[in-house]
C-alpha positions in Angstrom: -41.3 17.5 -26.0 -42.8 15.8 -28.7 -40.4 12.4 -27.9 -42.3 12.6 -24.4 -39.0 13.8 -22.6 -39.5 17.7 -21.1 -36.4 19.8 -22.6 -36.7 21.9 -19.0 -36.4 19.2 -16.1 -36.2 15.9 -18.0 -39.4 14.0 -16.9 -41.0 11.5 -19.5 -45.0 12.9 -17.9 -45.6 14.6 -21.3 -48.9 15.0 -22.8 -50.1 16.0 -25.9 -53.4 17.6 -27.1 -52.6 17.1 -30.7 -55.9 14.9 -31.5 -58.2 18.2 -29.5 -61.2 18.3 -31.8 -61.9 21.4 -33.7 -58.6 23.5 -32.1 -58.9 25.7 -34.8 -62.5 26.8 -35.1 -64.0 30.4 -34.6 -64.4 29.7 -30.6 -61.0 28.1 -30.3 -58.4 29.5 -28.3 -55.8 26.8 -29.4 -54.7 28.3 -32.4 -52.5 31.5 -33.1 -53.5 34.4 -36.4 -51.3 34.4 -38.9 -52.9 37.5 -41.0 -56.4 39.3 -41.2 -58.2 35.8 -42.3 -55.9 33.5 -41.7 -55.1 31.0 -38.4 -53.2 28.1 -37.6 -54.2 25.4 -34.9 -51.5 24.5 -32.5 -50.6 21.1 -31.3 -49.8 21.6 -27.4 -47.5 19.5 -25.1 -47.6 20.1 -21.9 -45.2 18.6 -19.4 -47.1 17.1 -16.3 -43.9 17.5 -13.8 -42.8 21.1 -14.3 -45.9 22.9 -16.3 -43.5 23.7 -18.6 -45.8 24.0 -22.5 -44.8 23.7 -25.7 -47.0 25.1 -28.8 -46.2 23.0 -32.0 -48.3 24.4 -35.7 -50.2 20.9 -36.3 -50.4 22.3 -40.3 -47.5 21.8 -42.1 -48.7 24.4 -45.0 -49.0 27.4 -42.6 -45.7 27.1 -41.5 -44.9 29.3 -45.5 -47.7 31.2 -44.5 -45.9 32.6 -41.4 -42.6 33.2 -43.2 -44.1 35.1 -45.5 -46.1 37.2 -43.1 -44.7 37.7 -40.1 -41.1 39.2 -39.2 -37.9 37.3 -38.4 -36.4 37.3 -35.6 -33.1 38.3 -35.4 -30.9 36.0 -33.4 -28.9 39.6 -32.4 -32.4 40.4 -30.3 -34.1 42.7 -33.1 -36.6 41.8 -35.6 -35.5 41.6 -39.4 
C-alpha cells in the first residue's frame, strides 16, 4: 500500500500514519517488541475502502534486529 493502491480491492483511498508523533514511546501502541528492551515503531497504511491495514517497520536498523531475534518462518508453514 505504500504506492497508495490497496493490494486487496484496488482502491487508491490509502492513508498513511507514518508522520504519527512519538509511535514508539512507552504509551504507544503503534510499535511491535522485538526483545526484552527492545521495540520498533510501525508505519501503518490503512486502506479507507476495504479496512484492509498494512504495518510497515518505519526503522530501517531494526529490521537486523528482528532477523537476529526472532524465528523464520518457513514458507512450508513451520517456523525455522
Amino acid at each position: 500500500m505504500k504506492n497508495g493502491q490497496c493490494p486487496k480491492c484496488g482502491s487508491k483511498e490509502i492513508y498513511s500514519g507514518a508522520d504519527i508523533p512519538l509511535k514508539s514511546g512507552p504509551f504507544s501502541s503503534n510499535a511491535i517488541p522485538i526483545g526484552l528492551m527492545s521495540v520498533a515503531a510501525l508505519d501503518n497504511y490503512v486502506c479507507a475502502a476495504c479496512g484492509l491495514v498494512e504495518s510497515y517497520i518505519a526503522d530501517p536498523s531494526k529490521l537486523e534486529e528482528v532477523t537476529r531475534r526472532w524465528n523464520k518462518v518457513d514458507p512450508g508453514g513451520g517456523k525455522k
